[in-house]
C-alpha positions, 0 to 999 in steps of 0.5 A, a space after each residue: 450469526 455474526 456480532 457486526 461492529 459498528 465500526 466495520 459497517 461505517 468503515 465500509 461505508 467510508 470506502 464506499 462513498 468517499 466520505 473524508 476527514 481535513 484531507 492533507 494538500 500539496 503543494 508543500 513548503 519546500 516546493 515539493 511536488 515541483 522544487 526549484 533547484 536551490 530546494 531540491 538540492 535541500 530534499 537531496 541533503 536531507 534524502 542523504 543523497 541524490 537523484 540518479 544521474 543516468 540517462 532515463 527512457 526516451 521509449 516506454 510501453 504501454 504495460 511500462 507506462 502503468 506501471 510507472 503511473 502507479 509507483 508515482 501515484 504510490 510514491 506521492 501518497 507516502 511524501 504526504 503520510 511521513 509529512 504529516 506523521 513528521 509534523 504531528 511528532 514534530 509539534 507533539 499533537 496528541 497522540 505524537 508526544 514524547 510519551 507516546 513515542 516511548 522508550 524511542 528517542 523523539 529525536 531518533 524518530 524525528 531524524 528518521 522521518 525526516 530521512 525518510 520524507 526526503 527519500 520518498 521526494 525523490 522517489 517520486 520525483 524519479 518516477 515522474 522524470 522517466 515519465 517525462 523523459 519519454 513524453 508521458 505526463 507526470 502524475 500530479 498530488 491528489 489530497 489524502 486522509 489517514 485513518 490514525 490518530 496516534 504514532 502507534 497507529 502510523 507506524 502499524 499503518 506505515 508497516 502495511 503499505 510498505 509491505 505492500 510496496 515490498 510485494 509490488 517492486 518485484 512485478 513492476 521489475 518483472 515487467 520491465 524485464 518483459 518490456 525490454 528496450 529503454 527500460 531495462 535499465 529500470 529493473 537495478 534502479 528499482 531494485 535500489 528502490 526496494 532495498 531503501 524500502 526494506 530498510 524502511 519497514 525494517 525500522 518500523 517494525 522494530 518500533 513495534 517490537 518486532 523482528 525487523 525482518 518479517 520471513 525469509 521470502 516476503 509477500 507478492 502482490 499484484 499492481 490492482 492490489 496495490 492500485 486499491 490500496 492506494 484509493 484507500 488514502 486519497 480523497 475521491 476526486 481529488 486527483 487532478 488527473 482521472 485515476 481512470 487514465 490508469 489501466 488497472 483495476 480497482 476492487 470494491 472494499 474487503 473488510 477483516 473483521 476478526 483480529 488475525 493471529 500467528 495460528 489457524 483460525 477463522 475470520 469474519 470479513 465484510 463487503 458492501 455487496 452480494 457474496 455467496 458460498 456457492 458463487 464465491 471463495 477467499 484466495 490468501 497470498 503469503 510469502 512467495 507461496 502459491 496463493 491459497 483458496 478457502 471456500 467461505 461460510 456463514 454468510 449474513 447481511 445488514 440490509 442486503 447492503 453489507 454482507 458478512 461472512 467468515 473463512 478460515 485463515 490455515 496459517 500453519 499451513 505455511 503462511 508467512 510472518 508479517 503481510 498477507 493479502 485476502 481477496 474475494 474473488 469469483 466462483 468457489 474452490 477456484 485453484 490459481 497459479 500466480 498472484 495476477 491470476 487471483 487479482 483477474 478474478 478478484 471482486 473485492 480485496 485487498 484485504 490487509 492482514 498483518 500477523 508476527 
């Protein structure tokens, strides 16, 4: 029998139905998404340096295009998270004050962000240039709502999704690779990308009192994860451009339940739809391991709208610190080579779960 917060079932409901808080809109005061040049020479400053100056991709592949859809979408999302994060510890809203900040350096952290926001423009910028370089359209903002209300909160959140951002520069490397042509170039410049991003959650951990450095080989994911995981944050139908016109995949929520920890246990999750044991199982990705599948029990249901039920989690086994991703996927004691073969199969996912 589960003990079902309520919040877990309003959260699932939120996912589900697209209910939204004051969402956050562009365009901002600097321009952004469309800086003049006297602007965007300001973003560049404050990024501590500029935009590549290479010549871009005139030919892009379908596979590449997606791709390339999907980090700008991910990279606009993340300009309007440290915008507003900068503004609330900026103008000590609740929850943002010095205190709050404690024992970090309001300055520090403000210095910090204000960094970061500024990397984040460009990054986007840089991504929708490729795009338009070679005659595809730029993605444009949609709004966004944030489920914090305290720093503590932003930076544990900030943490999450750039780990996941950590696990999906490599797969978007890899295809470029495969691609070849125009876009081989592109395999360095976001490799660039995924070091600044290191450097990033390396000092939001360290603001949680963590090792910056989570484990020696970090999380994978796969573009669908990532794809989801953005739609978490953005108000549904928001988005100027249909997020449909992206060619991947968005999986219905999965929610974790239990608290997770560094030690083999069980944890509770929930979905707002039909799960069995003998129809479904759990697939865990950590660390750059092949993904692991637990069969799933105890399964209950409130209303036979959301469905409740429990897995374990063998952390010992040989799971990574920081990042894993849980995803509910189709058919029971499934094995899967790659991380792309689990998101083929996925129902609902991805589930977050953090542990150091």
């Amino acid at each position: 029998m589960h003990c079902i917060p309520s919040t877990v079932i309003l959260a699932l409901s939120i996912a589900a139905s697209g209910v939204a808080a004051t969402p956050f809109k562009f365009p901002l005061p600097d321009g952004f998404p469309n800086p003049n040049p006297a602007q965007l020479a300001v973003i560049e400053k404050e990024a501590g340096g500029t935009l590549p100056n290479g010549p871009l991709p005139t030919i892009l592949k379908s596979t590449g295009i997606t791709t390339l859809q999907l980090l700008a979408l991910n990279e606009i999302f993340e300009v309007a998270y440290f915008t507003e994060l900068l503004f609330n510890v900026t103008n000590n809203v609740t929850g943002y004050d010095a205190k709050a900040i404690a024992p970090l350096d309001k300055k520090y952290v403000m210095d910090t962000l204000t960094a970061v926001v500024n990397q984040e423009k460009l990054h986007a910028a840089g991504v929708n240039g490729i795009l338009t370089n070679a005659n595809q359209t730029a993605i444009k903002p949609c709004e966004y709502q944030f489920p914090v209300t305290n720093f503590i909160q932003a930076i544990a959140l900030a943490q999450t999704f750039t780990d996941i951002v950590l696990g999906t520069l490599p797969e978007a490397q890899a295809i470029f690779a495969a691609d070849g042509g125009d876009e081989s170039p592109l395999v360095p410049l976001f490799g660039s990308v995924l070091a600044q991003e290191g450097e990033q959650v390396g000092f939001y951990r360290f603001a949680q009192k963590k090792t910056p450095s989570a484990a020696p080989f970090l999380t994978g994911g796969s573009p669908s994860f990532a794809f989801t995981a953005i739609q978490m944050f953005i108000v549904p139908g928001s988005c100027p451009q249909p997020l449909s016109n992206v060619n991947l995949t968005t999986f219905g929520p999965l929610a974790v339940v239990t608290t997770p920890m560094a030690k083999n246990m069980t944890l509770g999750f929930a979905v707002p739809g039909n799960v069995s044991s003998a129809a479904n199982s759990i697939v865990y990705l950590s660390g750059a391991n092949l993904p692991v599948t637990v069969p799933i029990s105890n399964v209950s249901s409130v209303a036979g709208k959301y469905y409740f039920f429990d897995a374990s989690f063998p952390f010992a086994s040989g799971f990574a610190n920081g990042l894993t991703i849980a995803a509910l996927v189709k058919g029971a004691g499934q094995t899967f080579k790659s991380n792309d073969a689990v998101a083929a199969a996925t129902l609902y996912g991805p589930g977050l779960i953090e542990v150091n």
